[in-house]
C-alpha distance (Angstrom), angle and dihedral (degrees) to the residues before:
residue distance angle dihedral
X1 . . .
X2 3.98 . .
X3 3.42 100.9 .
X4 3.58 132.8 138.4
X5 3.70 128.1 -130.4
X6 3.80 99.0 -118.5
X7 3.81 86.9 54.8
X8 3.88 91.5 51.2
X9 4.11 87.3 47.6
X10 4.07 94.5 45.9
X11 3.90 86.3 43.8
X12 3.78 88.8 54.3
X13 3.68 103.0 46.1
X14 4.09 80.8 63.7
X15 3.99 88.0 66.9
X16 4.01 91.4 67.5
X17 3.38 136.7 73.8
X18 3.79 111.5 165.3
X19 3.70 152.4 179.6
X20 3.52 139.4 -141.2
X21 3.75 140.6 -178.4
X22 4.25 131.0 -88.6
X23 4.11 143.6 48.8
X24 3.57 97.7 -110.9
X25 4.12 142.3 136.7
X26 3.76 89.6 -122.1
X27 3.99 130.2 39.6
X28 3.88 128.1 -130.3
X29 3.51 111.7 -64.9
X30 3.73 84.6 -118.9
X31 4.12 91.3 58.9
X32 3.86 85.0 41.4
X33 3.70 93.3 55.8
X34 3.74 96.7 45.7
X35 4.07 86.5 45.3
X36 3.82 89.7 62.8
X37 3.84 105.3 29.1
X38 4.15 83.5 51.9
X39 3.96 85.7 -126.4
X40 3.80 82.9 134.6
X41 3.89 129.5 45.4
X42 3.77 93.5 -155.6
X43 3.47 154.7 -37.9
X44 4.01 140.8 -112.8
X45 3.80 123.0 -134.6
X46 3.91 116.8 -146.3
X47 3.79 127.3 -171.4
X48 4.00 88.7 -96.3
X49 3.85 85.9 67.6
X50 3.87 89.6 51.7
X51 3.88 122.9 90.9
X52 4.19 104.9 141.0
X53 4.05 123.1 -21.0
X54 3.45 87.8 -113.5
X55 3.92 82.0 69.2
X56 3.60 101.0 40.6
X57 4.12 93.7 46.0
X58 3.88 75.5 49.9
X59 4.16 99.6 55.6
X60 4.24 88.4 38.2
X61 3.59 93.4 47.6
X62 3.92 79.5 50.3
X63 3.72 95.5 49.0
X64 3.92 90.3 48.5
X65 4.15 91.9 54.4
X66 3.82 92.6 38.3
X67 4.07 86.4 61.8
X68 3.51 97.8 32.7
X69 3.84 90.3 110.1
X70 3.91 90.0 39.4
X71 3.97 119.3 120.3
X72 4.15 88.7 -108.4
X73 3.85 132.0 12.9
X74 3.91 116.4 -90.5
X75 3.89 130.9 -96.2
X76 3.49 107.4 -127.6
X77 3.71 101.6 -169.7
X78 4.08 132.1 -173.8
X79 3.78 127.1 168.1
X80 4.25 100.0 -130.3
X81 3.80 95.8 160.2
X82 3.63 95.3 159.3
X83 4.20 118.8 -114.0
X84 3.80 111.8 32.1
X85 3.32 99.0 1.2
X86 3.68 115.5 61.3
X87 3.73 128.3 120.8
X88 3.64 98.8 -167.3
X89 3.86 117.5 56.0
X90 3.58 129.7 160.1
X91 3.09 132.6 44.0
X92 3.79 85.1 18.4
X93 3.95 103.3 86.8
X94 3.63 111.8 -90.9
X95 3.69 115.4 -102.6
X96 3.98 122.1 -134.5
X97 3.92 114.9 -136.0
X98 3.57 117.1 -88.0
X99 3.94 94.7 -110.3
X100 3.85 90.6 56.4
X101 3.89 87.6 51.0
X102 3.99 88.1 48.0
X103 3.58 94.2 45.9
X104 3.85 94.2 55.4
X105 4.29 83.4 69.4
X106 3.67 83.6 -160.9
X107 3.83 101.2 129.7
X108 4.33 92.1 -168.2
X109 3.71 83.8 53.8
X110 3.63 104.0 46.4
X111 4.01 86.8 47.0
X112 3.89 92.3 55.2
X113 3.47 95.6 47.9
X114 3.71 85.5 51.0
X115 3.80 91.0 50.2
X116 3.69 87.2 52.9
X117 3.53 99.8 49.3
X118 4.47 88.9 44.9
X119 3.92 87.6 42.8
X120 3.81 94.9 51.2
X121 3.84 99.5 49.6
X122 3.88 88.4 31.8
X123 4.32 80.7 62.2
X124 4.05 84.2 56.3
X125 4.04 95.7 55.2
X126 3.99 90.4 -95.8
X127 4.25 100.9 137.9
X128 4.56 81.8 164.8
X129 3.59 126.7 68.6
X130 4.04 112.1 177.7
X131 3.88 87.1 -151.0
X132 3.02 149.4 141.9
X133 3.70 115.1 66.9
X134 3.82 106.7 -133.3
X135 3.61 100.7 174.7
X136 3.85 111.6 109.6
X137 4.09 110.1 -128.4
X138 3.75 102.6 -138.9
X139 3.80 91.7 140.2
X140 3.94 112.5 80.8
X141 3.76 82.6 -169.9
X142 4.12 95.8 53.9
X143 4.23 94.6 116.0
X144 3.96 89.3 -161.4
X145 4.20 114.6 44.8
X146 3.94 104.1 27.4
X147 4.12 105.8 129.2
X148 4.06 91.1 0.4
X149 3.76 80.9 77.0
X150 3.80 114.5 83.2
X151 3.54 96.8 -135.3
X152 3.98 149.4 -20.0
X153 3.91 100.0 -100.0
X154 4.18 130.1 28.9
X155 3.21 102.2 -103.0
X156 3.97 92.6 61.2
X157 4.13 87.2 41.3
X158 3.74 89.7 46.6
X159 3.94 102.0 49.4
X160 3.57 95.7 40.1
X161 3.79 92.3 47.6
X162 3.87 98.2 48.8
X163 3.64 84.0 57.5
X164 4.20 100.2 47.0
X165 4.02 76.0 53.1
X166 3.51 95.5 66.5
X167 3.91 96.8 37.0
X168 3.68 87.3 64.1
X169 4.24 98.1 40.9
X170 3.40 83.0 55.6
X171 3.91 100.7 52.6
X172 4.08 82.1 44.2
X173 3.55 99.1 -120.4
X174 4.02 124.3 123.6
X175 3.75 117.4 -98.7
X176 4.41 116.3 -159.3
X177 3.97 115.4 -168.0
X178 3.74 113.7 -139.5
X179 3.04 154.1 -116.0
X180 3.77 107.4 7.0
X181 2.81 126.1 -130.5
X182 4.03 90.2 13.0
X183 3.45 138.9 -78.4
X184 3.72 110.0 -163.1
X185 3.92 97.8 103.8
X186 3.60 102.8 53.9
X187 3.60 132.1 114.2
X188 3.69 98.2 -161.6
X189 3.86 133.5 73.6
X190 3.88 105.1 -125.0
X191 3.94 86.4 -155.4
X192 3.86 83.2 60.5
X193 3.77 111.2 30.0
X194 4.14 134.4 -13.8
X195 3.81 110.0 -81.0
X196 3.85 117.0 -147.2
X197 3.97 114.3 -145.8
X198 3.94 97.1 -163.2
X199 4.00 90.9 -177.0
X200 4.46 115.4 136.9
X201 3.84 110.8 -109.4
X202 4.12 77.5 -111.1
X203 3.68 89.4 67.3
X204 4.01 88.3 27.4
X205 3.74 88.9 58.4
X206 3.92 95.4 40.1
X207 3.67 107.5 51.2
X208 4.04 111.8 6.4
X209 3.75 109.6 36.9
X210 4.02 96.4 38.6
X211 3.90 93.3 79.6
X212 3.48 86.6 55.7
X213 3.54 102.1 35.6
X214 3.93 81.2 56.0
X215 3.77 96.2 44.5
X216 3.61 83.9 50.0
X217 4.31 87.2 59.0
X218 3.60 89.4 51.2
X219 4.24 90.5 55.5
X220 3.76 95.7 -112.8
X221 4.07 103.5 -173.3
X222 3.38 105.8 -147.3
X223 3.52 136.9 21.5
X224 4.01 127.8 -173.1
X225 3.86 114.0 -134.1
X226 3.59 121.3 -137.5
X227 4.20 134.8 -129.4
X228 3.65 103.7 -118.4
X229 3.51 146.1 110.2
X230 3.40 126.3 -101.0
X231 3.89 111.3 -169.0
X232 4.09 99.8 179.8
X233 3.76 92.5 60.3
X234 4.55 105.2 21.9
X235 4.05 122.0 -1.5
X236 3.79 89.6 -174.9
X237 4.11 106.8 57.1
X238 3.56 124.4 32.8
X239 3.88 114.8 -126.0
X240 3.44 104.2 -88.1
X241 4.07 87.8 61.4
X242 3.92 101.3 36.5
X243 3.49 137.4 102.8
X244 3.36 103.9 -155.3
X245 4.15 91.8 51.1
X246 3.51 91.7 46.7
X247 3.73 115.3 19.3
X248 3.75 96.0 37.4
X249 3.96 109.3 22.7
X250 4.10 95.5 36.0
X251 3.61 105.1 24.5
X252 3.96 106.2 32.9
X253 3.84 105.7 19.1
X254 4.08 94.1 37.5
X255 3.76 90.2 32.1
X256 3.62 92.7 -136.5
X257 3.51 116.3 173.6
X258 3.87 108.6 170.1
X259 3.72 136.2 92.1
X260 3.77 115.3 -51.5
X261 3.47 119.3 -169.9
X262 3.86 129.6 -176.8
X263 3.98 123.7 -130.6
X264 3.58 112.5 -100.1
X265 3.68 107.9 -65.7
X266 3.91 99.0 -145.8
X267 4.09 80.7 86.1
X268 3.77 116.7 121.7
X269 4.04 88.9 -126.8
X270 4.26 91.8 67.6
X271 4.16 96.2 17.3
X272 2.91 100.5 56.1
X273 3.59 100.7 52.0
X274 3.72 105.0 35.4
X275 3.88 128.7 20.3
X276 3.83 127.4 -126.1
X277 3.50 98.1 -74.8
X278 3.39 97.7 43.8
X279 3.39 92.3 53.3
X280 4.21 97.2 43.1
X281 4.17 88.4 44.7
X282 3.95 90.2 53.4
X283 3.18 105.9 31.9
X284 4.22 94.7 52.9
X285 3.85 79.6 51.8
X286 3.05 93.9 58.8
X287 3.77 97.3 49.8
X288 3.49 108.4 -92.7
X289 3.83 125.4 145.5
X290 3.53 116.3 -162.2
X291 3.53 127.4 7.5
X292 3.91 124.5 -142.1
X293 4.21 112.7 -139.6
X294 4.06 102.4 176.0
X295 3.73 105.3 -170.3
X296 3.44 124.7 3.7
X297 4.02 119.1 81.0
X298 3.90 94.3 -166.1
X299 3.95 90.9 55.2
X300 4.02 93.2 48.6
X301 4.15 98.3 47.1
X302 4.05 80.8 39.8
X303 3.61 83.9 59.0
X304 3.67 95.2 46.9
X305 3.58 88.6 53.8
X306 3.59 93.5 48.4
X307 3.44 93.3 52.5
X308 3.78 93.7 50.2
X309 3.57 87.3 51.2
X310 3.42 92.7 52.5
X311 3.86 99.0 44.2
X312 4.22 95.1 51.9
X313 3.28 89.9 42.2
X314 4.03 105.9 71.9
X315 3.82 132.1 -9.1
X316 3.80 90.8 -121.3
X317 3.79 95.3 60.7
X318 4.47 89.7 40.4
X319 3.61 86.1 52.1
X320 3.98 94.8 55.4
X321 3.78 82.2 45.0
X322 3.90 97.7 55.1
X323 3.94 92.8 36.3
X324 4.44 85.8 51.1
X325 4.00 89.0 48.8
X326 3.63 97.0 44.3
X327 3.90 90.7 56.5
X328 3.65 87.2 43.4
X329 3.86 91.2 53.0
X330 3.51 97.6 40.5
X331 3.88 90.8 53.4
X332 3.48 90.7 56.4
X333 4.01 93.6 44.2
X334 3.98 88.3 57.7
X335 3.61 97.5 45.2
X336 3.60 113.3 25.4
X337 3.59 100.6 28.3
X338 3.67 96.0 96.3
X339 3.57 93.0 49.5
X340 3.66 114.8 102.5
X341 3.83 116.7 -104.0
X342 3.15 124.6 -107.0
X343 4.02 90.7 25.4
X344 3.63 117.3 -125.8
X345 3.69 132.9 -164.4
X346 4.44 104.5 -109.0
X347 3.64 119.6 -139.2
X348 3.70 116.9 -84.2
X349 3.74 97.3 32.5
X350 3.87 97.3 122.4
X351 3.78 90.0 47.7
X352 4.62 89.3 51.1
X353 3.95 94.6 60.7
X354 3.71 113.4 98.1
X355 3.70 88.2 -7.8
X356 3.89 108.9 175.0
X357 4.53 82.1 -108.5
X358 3.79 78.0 62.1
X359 3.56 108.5 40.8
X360 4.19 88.2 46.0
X361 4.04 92.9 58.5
X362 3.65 85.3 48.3
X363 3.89 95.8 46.8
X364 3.77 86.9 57.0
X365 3.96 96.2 71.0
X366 3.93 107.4 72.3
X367 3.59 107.0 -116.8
X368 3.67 142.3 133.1
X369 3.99 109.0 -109.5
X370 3.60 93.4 179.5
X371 3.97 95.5 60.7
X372 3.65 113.3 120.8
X373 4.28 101.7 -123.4
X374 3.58 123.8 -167.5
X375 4.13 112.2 -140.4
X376 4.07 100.0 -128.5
X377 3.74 87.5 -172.1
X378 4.25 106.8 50.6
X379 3.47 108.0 110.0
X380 3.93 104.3 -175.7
C-alpha cells in the first residue's frame, strides 16, 4: 500500500487513549509531548488527577491547547457513571446509582439526569463519558456491576439505556456502552483476576448481548470491551483479545461498525497473562480500535512501537491500522467537530455544576445521597 509514514504515525496515535499520574494544571511532559506530536488520541482523567475543578478545567483546557495542532481533536475521557463510580464529586451534583435511575422507568427522567451528568463534565473539557453500564446484574454475587447496572433483566437495561444515550447526545459529549459482551454474571473482578462467563450463546444471545445488540440499533459510538472469558465462542483469549468475540460476534454477526475500545489493559485479568504487545497484536486482530493503557508510560509508547511495528511490517496488519483510525477519526468528526478548537472553558461554568436545576432532576430519583459508596473500579 502507498502510504506514507507520517500517515501510518498520525493513524496510530488514534489507537491510544491513556492515563498518567498527578492533580496538576499541566500534564507530564511525556503526555504533553504525545498531546502535540498527535502520538496519542487522548487521555483519561481519574480521581488521582482531581484536586478542585478549577484544577481539572485547568489540566483539560491544557490537554485541548497542547493538541490543538494535532492531526484530530483529543479524547478527553472520565468514567462519571453516577453511584460508586464517579470521579468527580462535589461541587459537581451528586449522581444517584444507576439502578435507582433505572428503577424510576421514567425514560424523560433518566435522559435529563443523563444530560446533567454529560453537561457537567462536558463544562470541565470532558467531550467522553465511558458510561453507561450495559451489563445486566442478575448475579447478587457479581463483586463489580451490582447497582451500576440499570436493572436485573434487558428490557429494564435496554429502556433505561436508550434514554441515558440521548441525555448525553444532547449535552454533546460522547457516550461508550460497557462491558461487551456483559459482565453482570461474573464472580470475579476483571481488575483483579480473569472472570469466566460459562453461559450458552442461547442464554448469551437472550439476556447479555441484547442490550448491546439494541444499543448497537440506536448507533451507539463507542463501546468499552471487557476482560473475560467467554468459553461458547474462544476458551483461550478473553474478549477483549479474541476474534471470535469481537471480529465475529460484535463486528460481523452484530454488524457493529463504531469505535470499540478495550478496558484499560494494566488490569490483572489481560496483564497478567499477556504483555503489551501481546495484547496490542491480538487485540487489533481481533478488531479493536483504540486501546486504553491508564498508568504506565513505558506500556503506552511500547504500544506505539508495537503498533508501528506491526503496521510497516505487512499490508494486512497497516490495513487494520488505517480501517481502526478512520473510525476513530470519523467519531470525532461527527461529534466533536462542531466544538470549537482548542476547547475553552465558557463563562459561567463554575456557577452550572450542582446548580439547584441540577440537584432538583437528581432529587427526583429515590436514592440515598448520603450513603457512604466504595468505587470498585479506581485504580490509583
Amino acid at each position: 500500500m502507498n502510504v506514507s509514514d507520517d500517515q501510518i504515525r498520525e493513524a496510530i496515535g488514534q489507537l491510544l487513549v491513556v492515563g498518567f499520574h498527578g492533580a496538576d494544571e499541566e500534564p507530564p511532559e511525556a503526555i504533553a509531548e504525545a498531546l502535540s506530536t498527535g502520538k496519542i488520541g487522548g487521555v483519561i482523567l481519574f480521581r488521582r488527577n482531581v484536586d478542585t475543578v478549577e484544577q481539572v478545567c485547568a489540566l483539560n483546557t491544557r490537554v485541548h491547547e497542547l493538541a490543538a495542532e494535532a492531526p484530530e481533536a483529543p479524547f478527553v475521557a472520565v468514567d462519571q457513571e453516577g453511584g460508586r463510580v464517579v470521579r468527580l464529586k462535589e461541587p459537581l451534583t451528586p449522581i444517584p446509582p444507576m439502578r435507582a435511575v433505572g428503577d424510576t422507568n421514567d425514560g424523560r427522567l433518566i435522559s435529563e439526569v443523563s444530560e446533567v451528568i454529560a453537561t457537567e463534565v462536558g463544562a470541565l473539557g470532558f467531550n467522553l463519558n465511558f458510561a453507561p453500564v450495559l451489563d445486566v446484574d442478575t448475579n447478587p454475587l457479581n463483586p463489580i456491576i451490582g447497582d451500576r447496572a440499570f436493572g436485573r433483566t434487558p428490557e429494564r437495561v435496554i429502556r433505561a439505556a436508550g434514554a441515558f444515550l440521548l441525555g448525553h447526545h444532547t449535552a454533546g459529549v460522547i457516550p461508550c456502552g460497557k462491558h461487551f459482551p456483559g459482565h453482570g454474571d461474573t464472580l470475579l473482578d476483571s481488575h483483579k483476576d480473569l472472570p469466566t462467563l460459562k453461559h450458552d450463546m442461547e442464554r448469551l444471545q437472550r439476556v447479555e448481548l441484547e442490550p448491546f445488540r439494541r444499543a448497537i440499533g440506536a448507533d451507539i459510538p463507542m463501546l468499552m470491551t471487557a476482560h473475560m472469558l467467554l468459553p461458547a465462542l474462544d476458551s483461550e483469549h478473553p474478549a477483549t483479545l479474541s476474534q471470535a468475540v469481537i471480529g465475529e460476534l460484535l463486528r460481523e454477526e452484530l454488524g457493529y461498525d463504531g469505535v470499540v475500545i478495550t478496558d484499560d489493559l494494566e488490569m490483572k485479568a489481560v496483564a497478567e497473562r499477556y504483555d503489551i504487545d501481546e495484547m496490542v497484536t491480538l487485540g487489533l486482530r481481533a478488531g479493536i480500535d483504540i486501546f486504553l493503557i491508564c498508568h504506565t508510560e513505558a506500556k503506552w509508547q511500547q504500544a506505539y512501537d508495537t503498533l508501528y511495528e506491526l503496521a510497516t511490517s505487512g499490508d494486512e496488519d497497516l490495513q487494520l491500522v488505517l480501517r481502526a483510525a478512520e473510525r476513530v477519526r470519523r467519531l470525532k468528526r461527527t461529534m466533536l467537530g462542531n466544538q470549537r478548537r482548542p476547547w475553552q472553558p465558557y463563562d459561567g461554568w463554575r456557577e452550572m455544576l450542582g446548580c439547584d436545576e441540577h440537584r432538583q432532576t437528581m432529587a427526583r430519583v429515590e436514592w440515598n445521597p448520603e450513603e457512604k459508596l466504595v468505587d470498585p473500579t479506581e485504580a490509583g
